[in-house]
C-alpha positions as CSV (number, residue, x, y, z in Angstrom):
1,X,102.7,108.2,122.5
2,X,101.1,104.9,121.7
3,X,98.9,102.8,124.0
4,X,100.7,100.1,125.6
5,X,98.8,96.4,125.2
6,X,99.2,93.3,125.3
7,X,97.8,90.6,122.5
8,X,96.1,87.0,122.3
9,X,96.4,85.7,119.1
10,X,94.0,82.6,118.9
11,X,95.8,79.8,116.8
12,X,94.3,76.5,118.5
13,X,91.6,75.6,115.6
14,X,91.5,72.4,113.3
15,X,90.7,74.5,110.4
16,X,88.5,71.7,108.8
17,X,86.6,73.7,106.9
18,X,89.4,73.7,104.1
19,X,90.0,69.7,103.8
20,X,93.5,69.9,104.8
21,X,95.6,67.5,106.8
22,X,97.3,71.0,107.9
23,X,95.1,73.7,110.0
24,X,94.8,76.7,108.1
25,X,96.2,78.6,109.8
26,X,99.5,76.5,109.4
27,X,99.2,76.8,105.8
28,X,101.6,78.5,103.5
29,X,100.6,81.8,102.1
30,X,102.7,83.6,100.1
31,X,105.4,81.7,101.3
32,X,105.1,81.5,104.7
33,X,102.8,80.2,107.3
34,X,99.3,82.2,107.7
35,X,100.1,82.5,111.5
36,X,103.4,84.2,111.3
37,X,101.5,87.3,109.5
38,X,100.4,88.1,112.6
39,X,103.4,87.4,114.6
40,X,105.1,89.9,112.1
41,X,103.3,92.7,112.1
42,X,102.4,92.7,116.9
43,X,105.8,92.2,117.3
44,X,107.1,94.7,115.5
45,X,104.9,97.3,117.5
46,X,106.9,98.5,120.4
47,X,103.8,99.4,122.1
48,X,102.9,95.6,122.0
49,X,104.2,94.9,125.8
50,X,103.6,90.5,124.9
51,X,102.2,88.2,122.7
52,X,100.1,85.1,124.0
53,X,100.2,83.0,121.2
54,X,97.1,79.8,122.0
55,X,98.1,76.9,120.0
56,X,96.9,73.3,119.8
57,X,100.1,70.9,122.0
58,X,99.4,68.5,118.6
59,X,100.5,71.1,116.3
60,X,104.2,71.5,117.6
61,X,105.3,70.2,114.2
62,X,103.6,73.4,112.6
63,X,104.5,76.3,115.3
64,X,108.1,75.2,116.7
65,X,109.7,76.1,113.5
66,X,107.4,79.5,112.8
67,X,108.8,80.9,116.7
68,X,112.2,80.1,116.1
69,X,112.1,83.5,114.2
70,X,110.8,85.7,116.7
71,X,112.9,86.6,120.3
72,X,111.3,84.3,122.6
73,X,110.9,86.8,125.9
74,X,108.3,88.3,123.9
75,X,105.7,85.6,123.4
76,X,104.1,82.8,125.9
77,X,102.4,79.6,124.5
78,X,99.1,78.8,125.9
79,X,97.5,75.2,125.4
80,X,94.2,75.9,123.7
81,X,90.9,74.4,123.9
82,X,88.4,72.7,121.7
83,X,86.4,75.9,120.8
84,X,87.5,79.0,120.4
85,X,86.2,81.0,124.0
86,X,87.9,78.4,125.2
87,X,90.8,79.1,124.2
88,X,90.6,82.6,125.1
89,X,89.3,81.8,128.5
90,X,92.7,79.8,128.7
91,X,95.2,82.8,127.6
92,X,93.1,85.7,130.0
93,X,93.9,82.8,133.0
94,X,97.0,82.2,132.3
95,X,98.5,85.4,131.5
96,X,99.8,87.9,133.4
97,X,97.8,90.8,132.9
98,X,96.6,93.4,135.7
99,X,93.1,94.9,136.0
100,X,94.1,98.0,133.8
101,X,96.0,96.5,130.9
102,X,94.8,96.4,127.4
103,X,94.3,93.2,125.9
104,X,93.9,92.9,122.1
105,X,92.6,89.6,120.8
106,X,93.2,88.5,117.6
107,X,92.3,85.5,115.6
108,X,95.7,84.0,113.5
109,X,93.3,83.4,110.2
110,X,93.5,87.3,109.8
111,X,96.9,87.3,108.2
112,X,96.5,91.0,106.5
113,X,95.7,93.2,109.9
114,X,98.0,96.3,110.0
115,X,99.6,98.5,112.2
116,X,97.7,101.5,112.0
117,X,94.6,99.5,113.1
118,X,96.1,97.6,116.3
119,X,97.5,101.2,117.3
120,X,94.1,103.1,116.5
121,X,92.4,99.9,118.3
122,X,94.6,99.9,121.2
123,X,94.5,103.6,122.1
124,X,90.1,103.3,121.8
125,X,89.9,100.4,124.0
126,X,92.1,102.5,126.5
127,X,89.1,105.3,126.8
128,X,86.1,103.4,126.3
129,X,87.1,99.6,127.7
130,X,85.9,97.8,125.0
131,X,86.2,98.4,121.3
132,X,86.5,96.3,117.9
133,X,87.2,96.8,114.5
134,X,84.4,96.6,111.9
135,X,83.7,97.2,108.0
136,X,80.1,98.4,107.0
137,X,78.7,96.1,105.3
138,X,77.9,97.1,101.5
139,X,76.2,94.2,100.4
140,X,72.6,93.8,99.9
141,X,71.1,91.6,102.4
142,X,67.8,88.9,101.9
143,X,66.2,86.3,104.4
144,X,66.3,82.8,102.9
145,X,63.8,79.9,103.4
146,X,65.5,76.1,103.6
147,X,65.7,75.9,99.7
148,X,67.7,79.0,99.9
149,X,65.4,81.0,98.0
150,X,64.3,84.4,98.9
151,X,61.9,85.0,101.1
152,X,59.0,86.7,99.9
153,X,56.8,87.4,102.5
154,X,59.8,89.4,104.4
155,X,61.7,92.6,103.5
156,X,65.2,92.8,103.2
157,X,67.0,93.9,105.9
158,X,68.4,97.8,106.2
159,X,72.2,97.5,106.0
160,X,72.6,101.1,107.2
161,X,74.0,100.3,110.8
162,X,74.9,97.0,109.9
163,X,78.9,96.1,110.3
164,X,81.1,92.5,109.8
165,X,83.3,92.8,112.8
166,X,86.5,92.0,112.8
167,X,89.7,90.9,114.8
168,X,91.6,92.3,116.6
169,X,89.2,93.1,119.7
170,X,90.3,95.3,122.5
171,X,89.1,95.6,126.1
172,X,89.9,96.4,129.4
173,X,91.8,92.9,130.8
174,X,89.4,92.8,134.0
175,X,86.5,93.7,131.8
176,X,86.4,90.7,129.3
177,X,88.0,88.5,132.2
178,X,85.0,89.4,134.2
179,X,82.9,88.6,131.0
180,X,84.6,84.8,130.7
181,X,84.4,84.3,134.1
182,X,80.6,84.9,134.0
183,X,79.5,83.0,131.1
184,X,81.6,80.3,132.8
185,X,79.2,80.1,135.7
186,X,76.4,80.2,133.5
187,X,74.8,77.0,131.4
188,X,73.2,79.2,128.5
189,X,76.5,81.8,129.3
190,X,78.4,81.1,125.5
191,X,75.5,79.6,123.9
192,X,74.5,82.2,121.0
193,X,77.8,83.9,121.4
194,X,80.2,84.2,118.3
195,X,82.8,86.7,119.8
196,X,84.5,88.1,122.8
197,X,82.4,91.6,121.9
198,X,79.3,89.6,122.6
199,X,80.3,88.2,125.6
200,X,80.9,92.2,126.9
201,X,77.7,93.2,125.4
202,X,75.7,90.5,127.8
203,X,76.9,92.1,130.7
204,X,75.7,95.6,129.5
205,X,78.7,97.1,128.7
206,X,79.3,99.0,125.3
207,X,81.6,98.4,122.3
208,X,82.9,100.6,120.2
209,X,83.7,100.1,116.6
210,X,86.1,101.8,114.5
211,X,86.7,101.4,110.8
212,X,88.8,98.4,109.6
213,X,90.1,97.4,106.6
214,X,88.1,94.9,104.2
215,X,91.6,94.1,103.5
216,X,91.7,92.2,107.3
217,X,89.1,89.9,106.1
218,X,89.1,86.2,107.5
219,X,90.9,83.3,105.7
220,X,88.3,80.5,106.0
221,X,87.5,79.0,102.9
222,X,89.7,78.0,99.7
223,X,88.7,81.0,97.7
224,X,90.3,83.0,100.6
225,X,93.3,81.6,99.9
226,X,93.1,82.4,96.4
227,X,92.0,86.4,96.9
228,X,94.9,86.0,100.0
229,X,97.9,84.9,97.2
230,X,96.5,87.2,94.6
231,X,96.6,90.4,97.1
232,X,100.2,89.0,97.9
233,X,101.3,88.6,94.5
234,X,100.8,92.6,94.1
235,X,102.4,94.0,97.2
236,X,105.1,96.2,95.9
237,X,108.6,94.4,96.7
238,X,112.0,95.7,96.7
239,X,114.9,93.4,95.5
240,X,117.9,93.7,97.4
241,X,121.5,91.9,96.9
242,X,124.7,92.6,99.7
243,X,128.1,90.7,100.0
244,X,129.9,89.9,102.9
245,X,133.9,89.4,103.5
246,X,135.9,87.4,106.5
247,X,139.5,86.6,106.3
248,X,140.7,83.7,109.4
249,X,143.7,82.7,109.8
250,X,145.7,79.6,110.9
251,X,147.5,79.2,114.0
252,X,150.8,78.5,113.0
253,X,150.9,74.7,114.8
254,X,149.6,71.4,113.7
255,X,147.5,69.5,116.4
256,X,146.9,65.9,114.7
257,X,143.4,65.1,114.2
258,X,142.2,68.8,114.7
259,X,139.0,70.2,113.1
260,X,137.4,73.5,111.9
261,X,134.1,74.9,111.4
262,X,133.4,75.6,108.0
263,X,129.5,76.3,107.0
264,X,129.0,74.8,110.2
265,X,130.4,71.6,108.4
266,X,133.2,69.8,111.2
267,X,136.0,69.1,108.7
268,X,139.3,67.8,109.1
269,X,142.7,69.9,109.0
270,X,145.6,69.9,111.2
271,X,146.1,73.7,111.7
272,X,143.2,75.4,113.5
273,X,141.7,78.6,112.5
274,X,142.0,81.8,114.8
275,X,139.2,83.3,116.2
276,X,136.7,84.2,119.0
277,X,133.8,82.7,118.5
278,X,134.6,79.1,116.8
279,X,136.0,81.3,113.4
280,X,133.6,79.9,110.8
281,X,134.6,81.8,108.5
282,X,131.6,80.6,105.8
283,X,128.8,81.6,108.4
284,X,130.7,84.8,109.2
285,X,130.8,85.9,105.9
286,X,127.3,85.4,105.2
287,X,126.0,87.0,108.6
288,X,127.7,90.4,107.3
289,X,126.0,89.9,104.1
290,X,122.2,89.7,106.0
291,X,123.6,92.5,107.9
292,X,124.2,94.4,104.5
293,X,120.8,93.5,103.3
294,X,119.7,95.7,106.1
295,X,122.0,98.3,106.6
296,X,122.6,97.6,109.8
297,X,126.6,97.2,110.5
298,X,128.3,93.6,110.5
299,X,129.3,90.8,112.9
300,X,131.8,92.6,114.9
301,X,129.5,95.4,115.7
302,X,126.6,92.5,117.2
303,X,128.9,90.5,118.2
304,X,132.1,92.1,119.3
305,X,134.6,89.8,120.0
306,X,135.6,92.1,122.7
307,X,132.6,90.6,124.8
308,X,133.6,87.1,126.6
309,X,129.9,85.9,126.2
310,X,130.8,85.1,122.5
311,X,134.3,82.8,123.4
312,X,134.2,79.7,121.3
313,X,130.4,80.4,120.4
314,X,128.5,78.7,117.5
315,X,128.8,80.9,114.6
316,X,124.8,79.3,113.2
317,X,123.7,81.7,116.7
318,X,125.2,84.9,114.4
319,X,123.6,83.7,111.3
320,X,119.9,82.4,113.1
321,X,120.1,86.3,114.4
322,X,121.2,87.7,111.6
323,X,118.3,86.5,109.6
324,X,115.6,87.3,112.4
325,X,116.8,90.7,112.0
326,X,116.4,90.7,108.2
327,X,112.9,89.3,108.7
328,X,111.7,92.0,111.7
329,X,112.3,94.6,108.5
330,X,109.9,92.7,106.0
331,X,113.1,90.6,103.9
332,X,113.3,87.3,103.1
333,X,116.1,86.1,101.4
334,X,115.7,84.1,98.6
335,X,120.0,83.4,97.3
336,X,123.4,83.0,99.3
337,X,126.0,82.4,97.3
338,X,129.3,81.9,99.0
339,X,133.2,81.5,97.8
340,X,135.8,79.9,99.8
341,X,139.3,81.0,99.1
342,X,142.0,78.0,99.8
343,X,144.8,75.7,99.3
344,X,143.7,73.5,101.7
345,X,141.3,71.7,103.1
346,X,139.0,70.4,100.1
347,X,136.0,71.9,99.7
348,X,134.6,69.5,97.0
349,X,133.3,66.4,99.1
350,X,132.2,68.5,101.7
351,X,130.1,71.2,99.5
352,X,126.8,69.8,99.5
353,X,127.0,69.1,103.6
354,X,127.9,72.3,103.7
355,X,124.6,73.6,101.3
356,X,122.2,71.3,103.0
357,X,123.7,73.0,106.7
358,X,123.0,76.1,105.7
359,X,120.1,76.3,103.9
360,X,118.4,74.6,107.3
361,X,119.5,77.5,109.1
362,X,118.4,80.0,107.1
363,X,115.0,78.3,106.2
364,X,116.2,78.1,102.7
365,X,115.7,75.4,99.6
366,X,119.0,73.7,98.9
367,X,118.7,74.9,95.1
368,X,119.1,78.6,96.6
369,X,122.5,77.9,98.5
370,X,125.5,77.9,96.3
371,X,128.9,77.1,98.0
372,X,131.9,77.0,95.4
373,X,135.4,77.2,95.9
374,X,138.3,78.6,94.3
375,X,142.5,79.0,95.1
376,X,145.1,81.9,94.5
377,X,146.9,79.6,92.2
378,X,149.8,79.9,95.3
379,X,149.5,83.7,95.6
380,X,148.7,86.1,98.6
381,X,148.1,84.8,101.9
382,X,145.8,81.9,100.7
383,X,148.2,81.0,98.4
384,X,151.1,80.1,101.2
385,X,148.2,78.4,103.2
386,X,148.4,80.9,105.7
387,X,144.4,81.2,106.0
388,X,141.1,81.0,104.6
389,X,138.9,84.1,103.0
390,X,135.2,83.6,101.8
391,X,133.1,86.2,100.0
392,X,129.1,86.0,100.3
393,X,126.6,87.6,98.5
394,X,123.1,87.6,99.6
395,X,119.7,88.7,98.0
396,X,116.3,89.0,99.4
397,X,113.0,90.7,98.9
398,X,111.5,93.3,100.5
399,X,107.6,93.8,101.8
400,X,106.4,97.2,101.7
401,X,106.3,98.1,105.3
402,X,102.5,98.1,106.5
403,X,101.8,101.4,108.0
């Protein structure tokens, strides 16, 4: 059984040290934004009880649309402070963690940590209170004067017990509380201090360090960013395509000036469509598709319209979920392609309201939503203008699961 924990991942800095307008770690990598690496991979650990996520208040532009992917119970936002121990200091008062829980603590510039490290770093901490991970360091090392030449009058250092530690760092929540609170109360108590294992060390209490990965390395500079897209560019993907189906009828009376939901588009039509929810047929057809991508059932079976709590609901809440599911297994879809089958209404002046709607709630370009539409030439059930029917077809790629 895995060690329960709890995490803090520090995202309050400026990142200034890359001349962008936009803090690092805010910054699209491979597609997505540097912090939500992190956010992937702790909450997909069951094991990870909560996530206190520090962030800057000025940065809301950057994070509110990152958290609208993950299930909001399991994180807290924690206002940050100018340096980084202050920002920790902030998430260890502010939480709620008891005396005995494990607190990992993370720093968001680490995009590439995996889950075989947090678990192997969780269940040390649990037996020895404090532990971090760490990479031996392979390099040789030389003392510099101010000209940054070598210095000759001093031997190089022995990198035999010499390690580049890393985040995450685990400890004991009352043990690195109690190592905040007392560099708090001191004037020299951060001053030489680079890390929360150093903090712990002052006080006399060991750390131990298990192997990393010199994959989790720190994304600082713009050559990180390079090595970071490279690395990216060679994870093994999957491509994936599924369709989706819904069928909605019309309700067999006119009520002037009625309108339906199509696409999440309000569009004019005197007969209303039949359904639960609000019967967008468009977004329904698409959420089965996600689903597909997945393997993981359709609409009906997440939200049954058996269930009361879905009467007249928004269909964008199936399609939002849909694609938070897709994302919590590693996909990202990158095509939706959709058909509406009708007489009536037009689709034509309404297609690109309908594009631009959706692509915004699936985080998508415009260019990779396609809405079309097409009649039964006066055939079938379409063809009497006795409903609508839409076909979806979706496609995605797929991470390799980190392990």
């Amino acid at each position: 059984m895995n060690t329960p924990f709890k995490a803090i991942i520090v995202a309050a800095g400026q990142g200034t040290r890359l001349g962008s307008d936009i803090p690092k770690q805010y910054l699209p990598l491979g597609g997505k934004p540097v912090l939500a690496y992190s956010l992937d991979m702790f909450s997909q650990i069951e094991s990870c009880e909560h996530i206190y996520i520090v962030i800057d208040p000025a940065h809301k532009a950057y994070y509110a649309p990152i958290l609208q992917s993950y299930d909001s119970n399991r994180f807290t936002l924690i206002e940050g402070g100018k340096e980084r121990y202050e920002s920790v200091y902030n998430a260890l008062t502010l939480s709620d963690c008891t005396a005995d829980d494990i607190v990992l603590i993370h720093d968001a510039a680490r995009p590439f940590i995996d889950k075989k490290s947090i678990l192997s770093l969780a269940k040390k901490t649990a037996s020895s209170g404090a532990a971090t991970l760490g990479v031996a360091l392979a390099d040789t090392l030389k003392y510099t004067n101010k000209s940054q030449k070598m210095d000759s009058d001093s031997k190089h250092p022995s990198r035999q017990n010499l390690y580049a530690i890393q985040t995450p760092q685990g400890f004991k929540y009352s043990l690195i509380k109690q190592a905040h609170d007392h560099a708090k109360t001191d004037l020299l108590g951060y001053q030489g201090v680079t890390d929360d294992t150093s903090l712990v060390q002052k006080m006399g209490h060991d750390v131990e360090i298990i192997d990393g990965s010199r994959l989790n390395f720190k994304v600082t500079e713009s050559e990180d960013f390079m090595i970071a897209e490279q690395l990216l560019g060679q994870k093994p993907k999957k491509t994936k395509m599924a369709t989706g189906y819904d069928v909605h009828a019309f309700e067999e009376y006119e009520v002037i000036g009625n309108q339906i939901k199509l696409g999440g588009i309000s569009i004019p039509h005197p007969f209303e469509l039949k359904g639960h929810s609000d019967a967008d047929v468009v977004l329904h057809a698409i959420t089965d598709a996600i689903y597909g991508l997945i393997s993981d059932g359709d609409i009906g079976m997440h939200f049954p319209p058996s269930n009361n709590a879905h009467k007249n609901q928004d269909s964008a809440d199936f399609i939002i979920a849909a694609n938070k599911a897709l994302k919590a297994e590693h996909g990202q879809l990158t095509h939706v392609d959709v058909t509406i089958i009708c007489e009536k209404p037009a689709i034509g002046p309404q297609r690109d309201k309908m594009r631009k709607n959706i692509a915004k709630l699936l985080e998508l370009d415009i260019a990779d939503v396609s809405v079309k539409a097409t009649t039964t030439e006066g055939l079938g059930f379409t063809g009497r203008r006795e409903g609508i029917a839409v076909q979806a077809a979706t496609t995605a790629e797929f991470e390799a699961k980190a392990t």
